[in-house]
C-alpha positions, 0 to 999 in steps of 0.5 A: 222528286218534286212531289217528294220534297212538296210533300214533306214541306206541307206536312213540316208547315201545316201538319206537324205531329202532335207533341213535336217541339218546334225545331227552327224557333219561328213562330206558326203565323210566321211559318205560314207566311214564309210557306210559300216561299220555304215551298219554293226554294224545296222546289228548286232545290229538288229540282238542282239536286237528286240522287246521283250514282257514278259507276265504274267499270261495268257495261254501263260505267265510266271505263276504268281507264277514263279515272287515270285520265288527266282531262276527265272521269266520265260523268254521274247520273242523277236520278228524280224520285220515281228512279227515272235518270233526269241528267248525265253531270261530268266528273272532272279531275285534279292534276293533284292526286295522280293516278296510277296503275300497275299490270292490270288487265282491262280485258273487256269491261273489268280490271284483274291482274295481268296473266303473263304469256309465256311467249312474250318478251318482258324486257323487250323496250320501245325502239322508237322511244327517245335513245336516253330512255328504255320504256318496256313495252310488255308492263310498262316499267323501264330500264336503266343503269346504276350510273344513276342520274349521271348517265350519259345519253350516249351510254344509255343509248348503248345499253338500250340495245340489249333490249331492243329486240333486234339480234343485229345490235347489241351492247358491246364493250371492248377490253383494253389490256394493260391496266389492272381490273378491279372488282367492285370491292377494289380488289385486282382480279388475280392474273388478269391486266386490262381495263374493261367496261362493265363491271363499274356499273349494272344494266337494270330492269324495273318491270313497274311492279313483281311479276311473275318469272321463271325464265332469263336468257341472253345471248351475243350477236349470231350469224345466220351461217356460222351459228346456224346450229346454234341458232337452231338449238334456241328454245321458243321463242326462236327468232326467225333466221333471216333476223339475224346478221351475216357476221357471227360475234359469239366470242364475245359471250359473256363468261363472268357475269352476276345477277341480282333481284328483287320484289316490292318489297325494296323500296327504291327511288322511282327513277335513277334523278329521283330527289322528291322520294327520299329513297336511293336509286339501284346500286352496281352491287346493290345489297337490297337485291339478292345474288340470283346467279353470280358466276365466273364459269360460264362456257354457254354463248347463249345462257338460258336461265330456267327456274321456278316461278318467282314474283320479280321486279327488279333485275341487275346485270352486271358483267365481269371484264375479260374480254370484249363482251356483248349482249344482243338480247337480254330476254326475261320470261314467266307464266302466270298471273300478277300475285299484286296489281295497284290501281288508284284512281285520280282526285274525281271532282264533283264540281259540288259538295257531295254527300256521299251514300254507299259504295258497292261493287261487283266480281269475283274473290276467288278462294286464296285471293284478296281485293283491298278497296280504299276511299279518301275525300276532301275539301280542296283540290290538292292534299298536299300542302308546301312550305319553304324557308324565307330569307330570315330562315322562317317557314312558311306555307307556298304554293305549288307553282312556287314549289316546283320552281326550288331545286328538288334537291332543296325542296322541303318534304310536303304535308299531308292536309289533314284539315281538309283531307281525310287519310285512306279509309281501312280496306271495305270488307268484299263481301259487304259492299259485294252486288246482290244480283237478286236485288233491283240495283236501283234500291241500293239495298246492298252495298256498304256506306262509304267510310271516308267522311263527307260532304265533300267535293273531291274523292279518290279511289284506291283498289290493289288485287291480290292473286297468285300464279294460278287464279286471280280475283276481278272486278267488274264494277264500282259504283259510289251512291250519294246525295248532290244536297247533304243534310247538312253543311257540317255535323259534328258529334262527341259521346261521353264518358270516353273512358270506362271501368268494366264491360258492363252496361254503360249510360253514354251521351251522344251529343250532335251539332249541325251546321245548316244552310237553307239549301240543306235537306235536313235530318229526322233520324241519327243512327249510331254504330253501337257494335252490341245489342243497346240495354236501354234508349233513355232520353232524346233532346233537342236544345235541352228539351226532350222528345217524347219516345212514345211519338218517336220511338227509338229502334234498338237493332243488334249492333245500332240504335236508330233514332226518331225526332221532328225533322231538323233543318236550316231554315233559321240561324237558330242554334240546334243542337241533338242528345241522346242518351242509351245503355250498352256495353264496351267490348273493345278498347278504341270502339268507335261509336260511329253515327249518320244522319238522314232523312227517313222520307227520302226513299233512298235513305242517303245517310251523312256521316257525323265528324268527331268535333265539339258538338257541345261544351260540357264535354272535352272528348270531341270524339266518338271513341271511347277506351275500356280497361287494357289487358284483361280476359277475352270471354267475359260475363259467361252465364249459364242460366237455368242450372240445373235445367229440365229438358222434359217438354213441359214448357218450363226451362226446357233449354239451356242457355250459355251467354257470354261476351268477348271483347278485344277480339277484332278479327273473327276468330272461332269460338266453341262450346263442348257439353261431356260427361263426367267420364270425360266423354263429349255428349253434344258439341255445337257448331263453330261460331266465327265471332268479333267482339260482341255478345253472343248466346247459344243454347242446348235442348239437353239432346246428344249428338243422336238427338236423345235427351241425356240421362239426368245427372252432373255434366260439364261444359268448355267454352273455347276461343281459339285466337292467338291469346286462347280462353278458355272457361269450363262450368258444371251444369245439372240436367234433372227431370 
């Protein structure tokens, strides 16, 4: 690293290329005298920061348990130039952003979700816990009453018993007769006088997420003689017999009851006092769960409910007063893995601002399952922001402190602090940002750039998994890569026009502004996201003046163009300011020309990404995206270029070639390309291309599907999209010899 960052300063003060324009406005004399200086605060520099690299999971990460962690994440290694590990620097967390985790599985080093045992209990509750609560102890979810925030402690401690996993307990109510019972509609229960406990509220169960369920049992209080067949009779698991009771209370079994249910998809208040959701907690009869027993028949003391597998997380159960009923335990059971687990890792705090490099991870994705991974960064340590009304009624922004002093019920909804918070990126692609195990994990040539936008101090991760019942998928390692010094304290960057007429080659400006501080490693090359393949580089300029492109040649790659010019850095407070101009297509309304700056001498090429902003006056987009026509046809521009073609080997438009466009397209979808006769008869079909938009070109040797030239003669052509609008174009072509 030292040798790196030396090396590069001599050649920036005593051997500049030929041609270069001077970047930082200083004169030579001027630079030579401040060389030894500029040398010394690259060294430090170097010596402060290097590449860093946090991993998660894995034989060598921070446990994924540590990123819930209120205290601490573990720490980062920071690595010098030659790749070997100079320091082990904490990471640190905010209480802002907490984490969370539902049903996942931490067998070993790697998360996948949870396998549910068939044996065990899920509804059975913590007996040591507080009596005002029912912690589940198998998912980590809770149980509860629809009596809601109101529910007395003592009445909790009562329904509690029904899933503390001792037989000899249980929830009991007596029937009073003399007072007509009514149904929760208000309607008397016909011939029936009494009053009974029960029916005004449900006993709930919130297993913290859906889970996998295919069994419900519940049963009265049995006694070790007088239900001894009954007790043997139970299907596993079966409580050992010196369990239960001397005193048998199987008259009070429950005849009339009612079960509800539900997945995630009802979203409910987190808790029976929540006032910050805006949602409202679970109701006796609630209408958001569906009916999954409801019965006034029921002549088994022991109920034992099978059923095919169904991801569930919430229960009710709501009992029917006509007598005194009880339940000892109320058991829920099922097999199989989580279908969707949630882990999201706290606010991690760098301690630095952080110029954020690539993220890759490591696992398996099995076929009919997903991993969806999400990053946000930010500035600050909390993304929320609060307000209040003062005594004139004005809103105005408080702290956190203060916020937690108001009443929940006369809070103010909190604001997301976009100024300083970016949203949740969209899901990474898996297979992008999947560990190549044949390539050195210490040249990051795999992995995919992280899409939250940086520098910035704080990051947060966000990761679901999605299985079903019989495979699930797992990770076993995610790992971010970056730069402790970011190129810059700040880019920013806008393309003009943003607004085209047609799909043809458009003549774009790309505009960036930096903002640096001396300590900023500075950028030699922009890369900008052009989707296509770019027509033309026309010009590059640095404060108006233009670079040559036979010294710093421009790479035009199929989806990007790389940039050169002489190095950019913060070694003045000179105004800089980059443009560059090019030719390329539009294909997709809203395409993002996304663009990075970095370093080409630094070996691990951690590049910055460019934040949409006014970079310069004399346009009013500040943004990178720009707009096409809406509507319009899928493939567009089909050429079939020569035709007639003569396939005859002579060297001379021996082959056939289809180019095309297709635009709007943002999931793959296949395309095909069928060449038949005039009998209507297929004579060469090519291989199903699965495509976005793009520009694409296919090409045929005039050869059936034996491999035999075709006669010479007429034919026709079908070129398919198979999306959800499908486009089709057909052609002639002619094959002569």
């Amino acid at each position: 690293m030292f040798v790196r960052f030396v090396a590069s300063a001599t050649a920036r003060v005593s051997a500049p290329k030929a041609g270069a324009h001077s970047i930082t406005g200083g004169q030579v004399p001027m630079r030579c005298a401040l060389a030894l200086c500029f040398c010394t605060l690259l060294i430090a520099a170097s010596q402060a920061a290097g590449r860093g690299e946090y991993h998660l999971g894995g034989a060598d990460g921070t446990p994924w348990q540590d990123a819930l962690s209120t205290e601490a994440a573990g720490a980062y290694l920071v690595f010098d130039s030659s790749g070997q590990q100079s320091r082990r620097v904490p990471v640190g967390v905010t209480p802002h952003g907490a984490g969370v985790e539902s049903l996942i599985d931490y067998s070993g080093s790697s998360i996948q979700p949870r396998f549910i045992d068939p044996s065990v209990n899920m509804a059975l509750s913590d007996p040591d816990a507080a009596k005002t609560k029912i912690p589940l102890l198998y998912t980590g979810g809770q149980g509860s009453t629809s009596d809601g925030c109101g529910a007395t402690g003592q009445h909790v401690a009562i329904v509690r018993k029904m899933f503390d996993g001792d037989v000899t307990t249980a929830h009991f109510r007596r029937f009073t007769p003399g007072q007509s019972v009514f149904t929760a509609g208000g309607q008397v229960i016909a011939g029936v006088t009494g009053t009974g406990q029960g029916w005004r509220s449900a006993s709930i169960l919130d297993f913290g997420g859906a889970v996998p369920v295919n069994r419900i049992r519940f049963f009265p209080r049995l006694g070790r003689e007088d239900d001894a067949l009954l007790i043997e009779e139970l299907s596993q698991p079966i409580p050992p017999i010196e369990e239960f009771g001397e005193d048998s209370f199987v008259d009070n079994f429950l005849a009339w009851y009612e079960i509800r249910t539900a997945d995630n998809s009802v979203r409910i208040a987190d808790g029976p006092c929540d006032r910050v959701s805006g949602r409202n907690w679970v109701g006796t009869a609630d209408p958001r769960l569906k009916v999954f027993r409801d019965t006034r028949e029921n002549l088994d003391p022991v109920v034992d409910l099978r059923f095919p597998t169904q991801s569930i997380r919430w229960i009710t159960i709501r009992p029917f007063p006509l007598r005194n009923w009880e339940i000892a335990e109320f058991e829920v059971y099922g097999e199989g893995f989580v279908e969707e687990t949630v882990f999201v890792t706290q606010i991690l705090d760098f301690d630095r601002t952080i110029n954020w490099g690539k993220i890759r991870w490591s696992g398996q994705m099995p076929e009919g399952t997903r991993v969806e991974i999400r990053t946000r960064t930010g500035a600050t340590p909390d993304p929320s922001l609060y307000f209040a009304e003062n005594i004139n009624g004005d809103i105005r922004q408080i702290t956190l402190e203060q916020f937690q002093k108001i009443d929940p019920t006369g809070r103010m909804p909190t604001v997301y602090d976009a100024d300083n918070w970016s949203f949740w990126s969209p899901p990474y692609e898996f297979a992008a940002g999947l560990r190549d195990q044949s390539l050195d994990a210490e040249a990051w040539e795999d992995g995919t750039p992280l899409l939250s936008p940086g520098p910035s101090r704080y990051i947060q991760i966000a990761i679901r998994l999605f299985g079903n019942f019989a495979t699930a998928p797992r990770l076993d390692q995610l790992s971010l890569q970056f730069g402790e010094a970011p190129s810059a304290q700040e880019v920013l960057g806008e393309i003009w026009p943003i607004q085209v007429e047609s799909f043809r080659p458009t003549t774009f400006t790309y505009v960036v502004k930096p903002r640096f501080d001396q300590s900023d490693t500075g950028f030699d090359r922009l890369e900008v996201l052009t989707h296509v393949r770019a027509d033309s580089v026309d010009s590059v300029l640095i404060d108006g003046r233009e670079v040559d492109l036979d010294l710093f040649g421009p790479e035009v790659q199929d989806d990007r163009v790389v940039f050169a010019f002489p190095r950019l850095q913060g070694e003045d407070d000179s105004f800089k300011q980059l443009e560059v101009s090019f030719q390329v297509p539009v294909l997709r309304f809203g395409t993002k020309f996304s663009g990075w700056v970095f370093d080409s001498e630094d070996p691990d090429q951690i590049k910055q990404q460019i934040q949409p902003g006014n970079a310069t006056f004399r346009f009013a987009g500040d943004v990178l995206a720009v707009n096409t026509p809406v509507g319009g046809d899928l493939l567009v521009d089909v050429v079939v270029s020569p035709n007639p073609f003569t396939p005859n080997g002579d060297g001379v438009n021996d082959a056939l070639s289809f180019s095309y466009q297709l635009r709007e397209v943002t999931a793959a979808r296949p395309i095909s390309l069928v060449i038949y006769d005039l009998a209507g008869a297929a004579v060469a079909e090519f291989p199903t291309v699965d495509a976005r938009s793009g520009e694409f070109t296919q090409r045929w040797d005039g050869s059936d599907a034996a491999g035999r030239l075709v006669p010479p003669g007429m034919y026709l052509y079908r070129l398919r999209l198979d999306a959800s609008l499908e486009d089709i174009r057909t052609g002639v072509l002619s094959v002569i010899y």
